[in-house]
MARSELO-183465 format. One line per 4 residues: number of its first residue (from 1); their letters; for each residue z, y, x of N, C-alpha, C. Coordinates in steps of 0.1 Angstrom, whole numbers. Layout:
! residues N
NUM = a = Z/Y/X/Z/Y/X/Z/Y/X ~ ...
! end
This chain:
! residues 228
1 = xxxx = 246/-49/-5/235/-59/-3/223/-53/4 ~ 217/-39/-1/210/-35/4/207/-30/21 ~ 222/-27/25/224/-24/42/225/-36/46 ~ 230/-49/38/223/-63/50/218/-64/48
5 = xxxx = 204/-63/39/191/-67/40/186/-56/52 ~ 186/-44/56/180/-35/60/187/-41/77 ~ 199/-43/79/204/-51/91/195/-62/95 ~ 190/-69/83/184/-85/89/172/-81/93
9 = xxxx = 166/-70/87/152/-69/88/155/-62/108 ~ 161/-50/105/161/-44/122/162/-53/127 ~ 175/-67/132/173/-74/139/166/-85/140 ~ 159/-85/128/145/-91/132/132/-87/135
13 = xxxx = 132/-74/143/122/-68/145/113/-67/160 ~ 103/-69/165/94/-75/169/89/-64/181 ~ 94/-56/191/82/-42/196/71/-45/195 ~ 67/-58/204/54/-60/207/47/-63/197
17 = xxxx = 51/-72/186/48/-75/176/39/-65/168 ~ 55/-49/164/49/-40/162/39/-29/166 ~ 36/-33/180/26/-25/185/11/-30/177 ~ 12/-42/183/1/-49/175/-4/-46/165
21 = xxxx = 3/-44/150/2/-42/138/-1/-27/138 ~ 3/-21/144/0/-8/145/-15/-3/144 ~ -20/-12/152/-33/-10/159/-44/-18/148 ~ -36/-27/145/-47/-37/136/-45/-27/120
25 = xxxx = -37/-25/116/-34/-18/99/-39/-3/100 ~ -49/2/102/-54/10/111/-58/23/97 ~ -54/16/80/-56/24/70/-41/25/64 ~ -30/25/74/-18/23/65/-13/40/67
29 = xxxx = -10/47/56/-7/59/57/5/63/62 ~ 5/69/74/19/69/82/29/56/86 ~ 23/49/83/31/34/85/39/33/98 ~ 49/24/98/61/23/112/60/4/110
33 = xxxx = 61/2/122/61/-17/117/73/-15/127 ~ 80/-30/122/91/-38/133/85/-49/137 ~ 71/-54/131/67/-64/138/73/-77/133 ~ 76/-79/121/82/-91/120/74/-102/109
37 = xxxx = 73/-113/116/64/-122/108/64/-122/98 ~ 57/-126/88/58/-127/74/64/-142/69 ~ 61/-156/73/73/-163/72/92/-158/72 ~ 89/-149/86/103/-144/86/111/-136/72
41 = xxxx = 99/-127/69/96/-116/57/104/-124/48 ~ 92/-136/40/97/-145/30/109/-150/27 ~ 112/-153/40/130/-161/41/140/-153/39 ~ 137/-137/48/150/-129/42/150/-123/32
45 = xxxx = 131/-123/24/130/-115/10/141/-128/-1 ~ 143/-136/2/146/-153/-7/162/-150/-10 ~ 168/-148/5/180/-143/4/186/-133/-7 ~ 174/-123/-3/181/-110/-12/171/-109/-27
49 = xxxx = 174/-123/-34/162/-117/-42/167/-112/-57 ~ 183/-105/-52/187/-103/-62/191/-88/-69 ~ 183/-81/-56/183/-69/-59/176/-60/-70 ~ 180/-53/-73/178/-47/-87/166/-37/-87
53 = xxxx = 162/-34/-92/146/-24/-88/152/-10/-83 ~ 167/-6/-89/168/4/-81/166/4/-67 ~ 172/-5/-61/173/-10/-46/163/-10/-42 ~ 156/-18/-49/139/-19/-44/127/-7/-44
57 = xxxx = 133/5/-52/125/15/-47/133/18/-37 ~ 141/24/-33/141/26/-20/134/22/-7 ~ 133/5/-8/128/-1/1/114/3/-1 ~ 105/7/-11/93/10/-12/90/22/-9
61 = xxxx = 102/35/-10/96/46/-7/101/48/11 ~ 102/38/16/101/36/30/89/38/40 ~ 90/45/49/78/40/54/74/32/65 ~ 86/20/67/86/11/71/82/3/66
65 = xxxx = 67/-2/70/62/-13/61/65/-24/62 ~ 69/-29/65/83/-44/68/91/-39/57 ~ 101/-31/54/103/-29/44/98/-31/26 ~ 87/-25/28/76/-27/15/75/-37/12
69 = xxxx = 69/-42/20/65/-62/22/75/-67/15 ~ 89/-69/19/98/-78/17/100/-70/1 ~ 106/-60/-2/106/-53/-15/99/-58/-24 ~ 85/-59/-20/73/-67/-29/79/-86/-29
73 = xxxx = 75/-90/-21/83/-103/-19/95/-106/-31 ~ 98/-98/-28/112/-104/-39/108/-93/-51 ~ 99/-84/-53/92/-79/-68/88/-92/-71 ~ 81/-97/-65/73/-109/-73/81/-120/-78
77 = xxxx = 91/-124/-70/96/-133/-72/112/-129/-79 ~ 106/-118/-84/120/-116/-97/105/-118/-108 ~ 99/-110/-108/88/-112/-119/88/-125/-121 ~ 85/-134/-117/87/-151/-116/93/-159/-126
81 = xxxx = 107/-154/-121/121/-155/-130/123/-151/-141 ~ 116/-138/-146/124/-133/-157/113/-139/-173 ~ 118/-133/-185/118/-134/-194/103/-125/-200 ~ 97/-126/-208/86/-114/-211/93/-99/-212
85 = xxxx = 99/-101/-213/107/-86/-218/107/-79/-200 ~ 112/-87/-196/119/-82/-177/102/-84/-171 ~ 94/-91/-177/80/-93/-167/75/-78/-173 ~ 75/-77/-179/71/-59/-185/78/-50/-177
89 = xxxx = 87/-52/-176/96/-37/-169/95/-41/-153 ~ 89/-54/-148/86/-54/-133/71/-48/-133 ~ 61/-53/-143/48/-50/-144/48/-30/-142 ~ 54/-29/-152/54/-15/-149/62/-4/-136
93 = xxxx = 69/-13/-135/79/-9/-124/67/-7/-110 ~ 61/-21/-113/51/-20/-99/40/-13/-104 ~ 37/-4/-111/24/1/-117/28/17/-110 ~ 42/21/-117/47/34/-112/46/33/-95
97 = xxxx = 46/26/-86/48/23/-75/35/19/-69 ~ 28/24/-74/11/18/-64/10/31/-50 ~ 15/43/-50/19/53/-43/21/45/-28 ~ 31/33/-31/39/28/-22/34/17/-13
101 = xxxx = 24/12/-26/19/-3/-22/5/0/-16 ~ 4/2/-2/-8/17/6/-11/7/15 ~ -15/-5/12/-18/-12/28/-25/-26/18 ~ -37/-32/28/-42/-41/21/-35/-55/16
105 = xxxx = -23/-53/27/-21/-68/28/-5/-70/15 ~ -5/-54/12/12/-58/2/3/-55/-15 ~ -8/-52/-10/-21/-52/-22/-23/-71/-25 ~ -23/-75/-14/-29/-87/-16/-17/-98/-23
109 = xxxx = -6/-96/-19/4/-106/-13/12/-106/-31 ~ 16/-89/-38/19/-89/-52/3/-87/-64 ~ -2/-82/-60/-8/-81/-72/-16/-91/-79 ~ -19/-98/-75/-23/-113/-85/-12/-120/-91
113 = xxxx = 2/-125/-82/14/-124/-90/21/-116/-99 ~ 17/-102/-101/26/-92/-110/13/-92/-121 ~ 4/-81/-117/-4/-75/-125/-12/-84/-131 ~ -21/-93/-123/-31/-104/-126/-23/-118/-135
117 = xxxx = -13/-115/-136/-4/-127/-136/0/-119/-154 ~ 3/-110/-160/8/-100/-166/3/-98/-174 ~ -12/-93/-171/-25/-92/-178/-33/-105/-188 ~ -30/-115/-183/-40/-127/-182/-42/-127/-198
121 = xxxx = -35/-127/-207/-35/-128/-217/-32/-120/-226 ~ -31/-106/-223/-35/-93/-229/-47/-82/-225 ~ -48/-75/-231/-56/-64/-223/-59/-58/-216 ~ -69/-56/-206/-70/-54/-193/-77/-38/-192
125 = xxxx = -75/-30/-198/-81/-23/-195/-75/-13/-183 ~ -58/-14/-181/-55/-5/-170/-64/-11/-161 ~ -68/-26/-158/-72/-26/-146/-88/-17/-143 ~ -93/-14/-150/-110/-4/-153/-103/6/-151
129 = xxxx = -90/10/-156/-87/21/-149/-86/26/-139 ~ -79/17/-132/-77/16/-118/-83/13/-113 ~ -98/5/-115/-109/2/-108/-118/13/-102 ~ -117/24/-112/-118/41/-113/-112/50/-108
133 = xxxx = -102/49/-99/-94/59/-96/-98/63/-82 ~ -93/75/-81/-98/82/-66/-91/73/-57 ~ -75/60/-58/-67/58/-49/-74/45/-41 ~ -74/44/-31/-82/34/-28/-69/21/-28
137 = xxxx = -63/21/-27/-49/12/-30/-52/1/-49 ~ -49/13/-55/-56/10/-71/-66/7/-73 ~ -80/9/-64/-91/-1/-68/-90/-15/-61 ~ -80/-14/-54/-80/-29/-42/-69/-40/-52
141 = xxxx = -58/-32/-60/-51/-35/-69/-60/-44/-82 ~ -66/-34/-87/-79/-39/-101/-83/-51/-99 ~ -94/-52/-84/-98/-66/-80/-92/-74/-74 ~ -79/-76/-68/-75/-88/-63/-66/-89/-74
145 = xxxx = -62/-81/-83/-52/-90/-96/-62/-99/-105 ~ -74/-100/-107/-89/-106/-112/-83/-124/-103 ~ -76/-124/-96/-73/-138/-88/-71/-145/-95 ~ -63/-141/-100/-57/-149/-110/-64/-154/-122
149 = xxxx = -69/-143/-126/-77/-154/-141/-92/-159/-133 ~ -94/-160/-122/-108/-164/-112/-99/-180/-110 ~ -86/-181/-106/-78/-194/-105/-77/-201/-120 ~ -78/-196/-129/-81/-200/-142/-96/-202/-152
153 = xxxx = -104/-203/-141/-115/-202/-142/-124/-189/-158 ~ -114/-177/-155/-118/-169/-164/-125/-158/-157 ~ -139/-160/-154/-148/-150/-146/-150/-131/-151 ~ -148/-131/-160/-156/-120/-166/-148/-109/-163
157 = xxxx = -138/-103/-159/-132/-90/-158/-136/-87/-145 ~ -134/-102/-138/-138/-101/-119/-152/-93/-117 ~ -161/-105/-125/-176/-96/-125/-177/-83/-130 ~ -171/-81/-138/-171/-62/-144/-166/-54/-137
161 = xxxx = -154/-57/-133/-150/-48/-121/-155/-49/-107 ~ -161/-58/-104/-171/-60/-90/-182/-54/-92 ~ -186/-49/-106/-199/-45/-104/-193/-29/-106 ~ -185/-25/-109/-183/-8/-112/-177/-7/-95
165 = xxxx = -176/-15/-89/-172/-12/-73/-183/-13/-64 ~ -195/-20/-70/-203/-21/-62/-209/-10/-56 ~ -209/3/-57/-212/11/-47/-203/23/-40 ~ -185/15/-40/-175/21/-32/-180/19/-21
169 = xxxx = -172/34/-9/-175/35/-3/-170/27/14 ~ -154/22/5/-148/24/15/-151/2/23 ~ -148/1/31/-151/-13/37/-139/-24/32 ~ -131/-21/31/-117/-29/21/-118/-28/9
173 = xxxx = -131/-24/3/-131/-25/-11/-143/-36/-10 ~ -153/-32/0/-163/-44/-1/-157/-58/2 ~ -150/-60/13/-143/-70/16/-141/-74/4 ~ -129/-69/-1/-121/-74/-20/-133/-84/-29
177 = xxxx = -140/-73/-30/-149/-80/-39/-160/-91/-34 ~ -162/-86/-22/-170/-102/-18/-164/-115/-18 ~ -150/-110/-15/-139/-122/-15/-137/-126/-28 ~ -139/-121/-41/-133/-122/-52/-148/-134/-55
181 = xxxx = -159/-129/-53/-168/-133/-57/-176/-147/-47 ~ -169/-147/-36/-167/-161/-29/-157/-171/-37 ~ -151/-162/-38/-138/-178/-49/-141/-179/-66 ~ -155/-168/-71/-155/-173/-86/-165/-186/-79
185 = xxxx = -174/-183/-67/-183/-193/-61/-177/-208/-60 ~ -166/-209/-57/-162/-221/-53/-157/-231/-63 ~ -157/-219/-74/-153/-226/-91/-166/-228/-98 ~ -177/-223/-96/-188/-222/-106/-200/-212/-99
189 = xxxx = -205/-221/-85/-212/-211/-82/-228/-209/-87 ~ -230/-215/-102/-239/-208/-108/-240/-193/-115 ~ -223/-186/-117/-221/-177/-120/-221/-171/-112 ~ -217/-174/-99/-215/-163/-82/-229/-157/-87
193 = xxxx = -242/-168/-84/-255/-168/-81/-262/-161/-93 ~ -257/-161/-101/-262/-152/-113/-260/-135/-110 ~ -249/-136/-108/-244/-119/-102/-250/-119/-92 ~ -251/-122/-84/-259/-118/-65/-273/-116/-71
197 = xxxx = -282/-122/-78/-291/-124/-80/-293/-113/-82 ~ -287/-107/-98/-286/-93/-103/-287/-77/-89 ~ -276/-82/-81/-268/-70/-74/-270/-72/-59 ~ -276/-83/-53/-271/-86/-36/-284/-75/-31
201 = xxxx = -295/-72/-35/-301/-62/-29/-297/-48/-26 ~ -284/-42/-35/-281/-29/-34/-268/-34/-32 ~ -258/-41/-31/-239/-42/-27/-242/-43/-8 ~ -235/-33/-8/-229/-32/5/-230/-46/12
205 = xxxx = -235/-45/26/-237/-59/36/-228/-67/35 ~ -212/-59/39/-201/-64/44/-195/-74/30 ~ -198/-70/15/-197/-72/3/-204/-87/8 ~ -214/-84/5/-224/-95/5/-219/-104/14
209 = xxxx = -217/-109/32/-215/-114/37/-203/-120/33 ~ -189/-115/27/-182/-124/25/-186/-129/12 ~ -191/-129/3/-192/-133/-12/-205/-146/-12 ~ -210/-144/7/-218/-158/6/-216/-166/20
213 = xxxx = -204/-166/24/-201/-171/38/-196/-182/36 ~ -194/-191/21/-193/-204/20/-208/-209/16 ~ -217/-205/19/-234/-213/15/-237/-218/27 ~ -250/-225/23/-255/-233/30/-260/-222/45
217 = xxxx = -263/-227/54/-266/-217/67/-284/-209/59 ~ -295/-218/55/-308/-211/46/-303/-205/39 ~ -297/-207/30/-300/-198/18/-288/-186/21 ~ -279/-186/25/-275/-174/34/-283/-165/44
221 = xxxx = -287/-168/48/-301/-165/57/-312/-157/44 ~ -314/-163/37/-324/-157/28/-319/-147/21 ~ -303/-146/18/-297/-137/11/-299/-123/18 ~ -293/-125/31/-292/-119/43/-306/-113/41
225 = xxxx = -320/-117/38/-335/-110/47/-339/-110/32 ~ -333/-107/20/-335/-103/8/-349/-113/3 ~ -347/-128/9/-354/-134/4/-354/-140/-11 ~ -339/-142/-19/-337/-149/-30/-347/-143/-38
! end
């Protein structure tokens, strides 16, 4: 099963496509692309979604990131399927494998489905862990698994861990969190405006601009010239 999945993926692979991605994924560590859409990704991850995690590391210790993607794709959507017992041993399965998951966009696509999804209703402290770690993969992991209880209107781990990030260095971590903190906005932006109030003078610009690019044109403007 695993050499037709790895068949569908080569022959659906993209040069130009992958040139492109090459150029754009510009933090992916040694990355190879085939260039293939991610609708495409989806459809042939759907096929194979029956593969067993052995299989699935392989595809993750690839460094074909078309590979990764779809591997995750169908992580998630066995996580989906199974039982609390099996959501444990995918939770962890993708825990052991953050090594793998090195790019922002296979950060974005599982971890609010596994981790954020997993957590919701236990204890979150791996994610402070990970919010802490030297890997910049695992702090991008911490805050976009926060999606999920931010879609549940449960604010408080997002803010805690947005604020122990607030002075990373790296630009994909500001991105994360401004974005995390745009969508607690769009649920309760008295709480957004409570934290900014606190922190928008010292968080990072790039932080800042997405966490208020849904406001009014003034008061973004004021945020911007540290008027609030």
């Amino acid at each position: 099963m695993l050499s037709n999945l790895i068949k569908e993926l080569q022959n659906a692979s993209n040069p130009e496509q992958a040139e492109i991605l090459q150029k754009f994924f510009k933090t992916g560590e040694g990355d190879v692309f085939l260039g293939i859409k991610i609708p495409v990704q989806r459809k042939i991850a759907k096929k194979y979604s029956g593969l067993n995690l052995y299989k699935l590391q392989e595809l993750l210790n690839s460094k074909i990131h078309d590979y990764r993607s779809v591997a995750l794709f169908i992580l998630a959507d066995k996580y989906k399927k199974s039982n609390e017992e099996n959501k444990g041993n995918v939770f962890n399965f993708y825990l052991k494998n953050t090594q793998n998951i090195n790019n922002w966009d296979l950060v974005d696509l599982s971890a609010p489905k596994i981790v954020g999804d997993f957590l919701f209703e236990k204890r979150k402290n791996i994610l402070y862990e990970l919010a802490q770690s030297e890997n910049l993969w695992e702090k991008r992991i911490a805050i976009i698994s926060t999606f999920t209880f931010i879609k549940k209107e449960k604010f408080e781990d997002a803010l805690a861990i947005s604020e122990l990030l607030l002075n990373d260095t790296h630009d994909l971590i500001h991105k994360a969190v401004g974005w995390m903190l745009r969508e607690i906005g769009k649920r309760d932006l008295e709480v957004e405006e409570n934290f900014l109030r606190q922190h928008y003078k010292n968080m990072p610009r790039t932080m800042l601009r997405y966490a208020i690019e849904r406001f009014e044109e003034e008061k973004r403007k004021k945020y911007l010239r540290g008027e609030i």
